[in-house]
C-alpha positions in Angstrom: -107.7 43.7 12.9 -108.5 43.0 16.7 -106.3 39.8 16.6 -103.5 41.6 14.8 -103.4 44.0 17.3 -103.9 41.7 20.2 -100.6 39.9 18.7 -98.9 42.8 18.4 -98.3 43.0 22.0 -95.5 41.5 22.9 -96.5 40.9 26.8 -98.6 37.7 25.1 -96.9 34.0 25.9 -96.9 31.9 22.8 -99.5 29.5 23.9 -101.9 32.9 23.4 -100.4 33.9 20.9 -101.1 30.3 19.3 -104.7 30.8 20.4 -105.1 33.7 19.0 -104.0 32.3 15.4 -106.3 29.6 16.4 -109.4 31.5 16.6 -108.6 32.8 13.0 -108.3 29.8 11.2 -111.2 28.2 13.1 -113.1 31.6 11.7 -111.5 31.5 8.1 -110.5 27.9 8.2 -110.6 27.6 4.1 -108.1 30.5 3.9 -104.2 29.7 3.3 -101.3 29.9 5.9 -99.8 32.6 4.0 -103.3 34.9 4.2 -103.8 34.2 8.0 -100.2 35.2 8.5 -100.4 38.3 6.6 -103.7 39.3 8.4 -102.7 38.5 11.9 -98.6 39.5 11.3 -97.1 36.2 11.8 -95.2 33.8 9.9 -96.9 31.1 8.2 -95.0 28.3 9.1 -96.3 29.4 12.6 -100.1 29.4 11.2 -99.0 25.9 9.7 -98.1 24.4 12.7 -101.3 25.6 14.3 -103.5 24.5 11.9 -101.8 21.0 11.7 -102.8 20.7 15.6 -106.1 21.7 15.2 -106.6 19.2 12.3 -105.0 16.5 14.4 -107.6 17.3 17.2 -110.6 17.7 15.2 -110.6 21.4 16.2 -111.3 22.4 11.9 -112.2 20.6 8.9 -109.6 19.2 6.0 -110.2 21.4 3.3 -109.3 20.1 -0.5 -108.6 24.0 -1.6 -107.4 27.1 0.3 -107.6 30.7 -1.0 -104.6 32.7 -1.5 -103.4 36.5 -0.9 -104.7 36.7 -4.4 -108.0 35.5 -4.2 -107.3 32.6 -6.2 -107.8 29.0 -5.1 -105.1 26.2 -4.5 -104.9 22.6 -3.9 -104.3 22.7 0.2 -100.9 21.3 1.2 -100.2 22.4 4.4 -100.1 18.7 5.8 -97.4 17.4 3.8 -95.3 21.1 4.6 -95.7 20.3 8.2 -95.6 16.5 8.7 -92.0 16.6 7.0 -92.0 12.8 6.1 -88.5 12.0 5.3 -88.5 10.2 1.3 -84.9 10.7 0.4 -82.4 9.1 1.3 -79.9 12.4 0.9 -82.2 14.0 4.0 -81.1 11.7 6.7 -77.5 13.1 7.1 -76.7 11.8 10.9 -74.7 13.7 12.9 -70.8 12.5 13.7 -69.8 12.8 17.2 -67.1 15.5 15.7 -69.9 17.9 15.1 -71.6 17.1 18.8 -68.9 17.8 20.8 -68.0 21.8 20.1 -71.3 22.5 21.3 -70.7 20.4 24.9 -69.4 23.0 26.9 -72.1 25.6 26.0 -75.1 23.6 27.6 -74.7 23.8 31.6 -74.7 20.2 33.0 -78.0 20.5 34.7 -80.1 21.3 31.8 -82.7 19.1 30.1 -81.7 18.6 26.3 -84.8 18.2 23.8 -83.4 16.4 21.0 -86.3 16.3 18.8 -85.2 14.9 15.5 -83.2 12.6 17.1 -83.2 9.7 14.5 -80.7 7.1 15.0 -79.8 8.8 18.2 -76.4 10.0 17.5 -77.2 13.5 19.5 -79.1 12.3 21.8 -76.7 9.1 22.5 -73.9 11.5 23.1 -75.2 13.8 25.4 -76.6 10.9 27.1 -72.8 9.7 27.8 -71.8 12.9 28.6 -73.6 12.9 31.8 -76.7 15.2 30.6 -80.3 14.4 30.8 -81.8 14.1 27.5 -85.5 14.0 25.8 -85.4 12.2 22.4 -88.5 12.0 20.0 -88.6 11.7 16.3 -91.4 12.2 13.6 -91.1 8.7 13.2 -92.3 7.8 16.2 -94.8 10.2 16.4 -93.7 13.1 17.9 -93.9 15.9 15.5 -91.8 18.8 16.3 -94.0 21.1 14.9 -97.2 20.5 16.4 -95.9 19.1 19.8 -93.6 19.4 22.5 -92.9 17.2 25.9 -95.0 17.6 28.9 -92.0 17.3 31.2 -89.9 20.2 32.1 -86.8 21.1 29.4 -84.5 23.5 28.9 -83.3 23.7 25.5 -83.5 22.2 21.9 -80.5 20.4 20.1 -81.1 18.8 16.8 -79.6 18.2 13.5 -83.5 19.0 11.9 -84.3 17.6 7.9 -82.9 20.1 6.2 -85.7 21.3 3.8 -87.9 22.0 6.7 -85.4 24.5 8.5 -87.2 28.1 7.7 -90.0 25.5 9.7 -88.3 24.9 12.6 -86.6 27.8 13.1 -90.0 29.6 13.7 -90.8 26.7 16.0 -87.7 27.2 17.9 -87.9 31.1 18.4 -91.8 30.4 18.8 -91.3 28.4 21.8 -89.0 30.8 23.4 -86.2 28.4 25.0 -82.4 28.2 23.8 -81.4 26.2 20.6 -78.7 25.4 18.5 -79.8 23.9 15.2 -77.2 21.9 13.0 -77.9 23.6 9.4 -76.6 23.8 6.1 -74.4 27.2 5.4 -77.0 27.9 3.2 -79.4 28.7 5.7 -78.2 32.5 5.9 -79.8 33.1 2.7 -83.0 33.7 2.1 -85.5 36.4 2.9 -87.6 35.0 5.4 -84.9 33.6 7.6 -82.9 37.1 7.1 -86.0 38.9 8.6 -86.0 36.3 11.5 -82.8 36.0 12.9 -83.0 40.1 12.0 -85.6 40.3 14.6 -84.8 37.4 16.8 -81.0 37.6 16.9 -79.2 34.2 15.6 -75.4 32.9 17.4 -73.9 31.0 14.8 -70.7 28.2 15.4 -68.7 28.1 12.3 -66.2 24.9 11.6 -63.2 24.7 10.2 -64.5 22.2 7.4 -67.4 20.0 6.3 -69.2 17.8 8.5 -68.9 14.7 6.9 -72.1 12.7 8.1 -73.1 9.4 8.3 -75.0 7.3 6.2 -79.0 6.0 7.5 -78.6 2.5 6.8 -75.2 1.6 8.7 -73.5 4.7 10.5 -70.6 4.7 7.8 -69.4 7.7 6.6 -71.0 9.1 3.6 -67.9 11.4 2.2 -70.0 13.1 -0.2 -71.2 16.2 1.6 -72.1 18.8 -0.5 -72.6 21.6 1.3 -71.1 23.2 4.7 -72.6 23.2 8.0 -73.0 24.9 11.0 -75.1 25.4 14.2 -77.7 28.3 14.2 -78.4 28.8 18.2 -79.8 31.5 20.1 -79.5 32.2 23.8 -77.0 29.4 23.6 -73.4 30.7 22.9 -71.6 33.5 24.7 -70.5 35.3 21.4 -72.7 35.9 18.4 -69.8 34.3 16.1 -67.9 31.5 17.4 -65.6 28.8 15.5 -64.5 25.8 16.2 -62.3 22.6 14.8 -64.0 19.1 14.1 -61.6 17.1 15.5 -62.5 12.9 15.7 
C-alpha cells in the first residue's frame, strides 16, 4: 500500500517510479506482471519491462511459475512478452520513404531522433539524409527497447515498432516521458488498455489518405499485400490532435 501510494504521486520521475516497481518484485518476485501492477496501480507491460531488467542484471531469480490475480499458478512467460523476437515473416513490414516523409516537418532540425526498431534502416536512413542526427538500435542487435535506452542525450522516439508488441511500447514511450510518433496499424485505437492510455496520456494521431504499402525483409521490394491501414500514434509531437496527410512517392 505504501508503494501504491508513493506512485501515486505524480512529482515522481520514472526512473523512481521504476524503482519503486522494483523493490516489489524483488519482495514478491514469484508474483505475475499483472498482480504487481494491480497492487502498485501501474500497467503491466511497465512491471514487464522492469522485471526483464532485473533478470538481465541478476537483480531476481527466473521463476518456472508465477501466481495470478486469482491465486492460481501459471507457466512464467514474461521473457518471451518482452524480448519480442521477430519469427514471422508478416511482422517485418519496413517502412517506405512515403510514410517517413509527412512526419519531417514536425521534428525541429536540431533534435536527436531515437529510432529504436530501426531494422533495415529505412527510418533511420532517411532522417539521416535529411540532415537530422539519428540514434539507431534494433533488438537484433541487442538493444531491447523495453528494458534499455541510449546513454547519450535524445529528444524523441520515431519507429515503425513489431506490431504485436504495440500496447508494449506504447507504455514504454509515455513511460519515458519524451515525444513519439509510432507507425501503427489502425487497429491500435481498439482495445481497452490502449483506450485507457492515450485517455490518460493524450494520443496525436496522422491519418493517410491510403494504405502504406511496405516493403518486403528480404530485398526492399514492395510487398502489395497490406492488410490493414496505418497510421502514426505520437504525442507531444504534432501541433493538432488529428492531422492527415497524402503518401505521395
Amino acid at each position: 500500500m505504501a508503494r501504491a501510494l508513493n506512485l501515486a504521486r505524480r512529482q515522481l520521475t520514472t526512473a523512481q517510479k521504476r524503482t519503486i516497481i522494483a523493490d516489489q518484485l524483488a519482495e514478491t518476485p514469484a508474483r505475475s506482471n499483472r498482480w504487481v501492477g494491480k497492487m502498485l496501480g501501474v500497467s503491466h507491460p511497465t512491471v514487464a519491462s522492469v522485471k526483464a531488467e532485473l533478470a538481465l542484471t541478476g537483480k531476481i531469480f527466473q521463476f518456472e511459475e508465477t501466481i495470478g490475480l486469482d491465486g492460481k499458478r501459471r507457466p512464467a512467460n514474461y521473457w518471451s512478452r518482452t524480448r519480442h523476437e521477430y519469427p514471422e515473416d508478416n511482422q517485418n513490414y519496413q517502412t517506405p520513404l512515403s510514410a517517413i516523409k509527412p512526419l519531417l516537418k514536425h521534428l525541429p532540425k536540431t533534435w536527436t531522433i531515437w529510432e529504436c526498431a530501426c531494422g533495415r534502416g529505412n527510418i533511420s536512413g532517411y532522417l539521416q539524409d535529411q540532415g537530422r542526427k539519428v540514434i539507431a538500435t534494433d533488438i537484433m542487435t541487442g538493444q531491447d527497447f523495453l528494458t534499455w535506452a541510449p546513454r547519450k542525450h535524445w529528444d524523441a522516439i520515431i519507429t515503425n515498432p513489431p506490431h504485436r508488441h504495440m500496447t508494449a511500447f506504447l507504455h514504454r514511450c509515455f513511460d519515458l516521458e519524451k515525444p513519439f510518433g509510432l507507425l501503427l496499424p489502425l487497429l491500435v485505437l481498439e482495445g481497452r488498455e490502449r483506450h485507457r492510455l492515450f485517455r490518460e496520456q493524450g494520443v496525436e494521431l496522422l491519418l493517410f489518405d491510403r494504405r502504406v504499402d511496405y516493403e518486403a525483409e528480404h530485398d526492399g521490394s514492395r510487398r502489395g499485400d497490406t492488410p490493414f491501414a496505418s497510421i502514426w500514434v505520437c504525442h507531444g509531437l504534432l501541433p493538432k490532435p488529428l492531422m492527415f496527410a497524402e503518401l505521395v512517392e
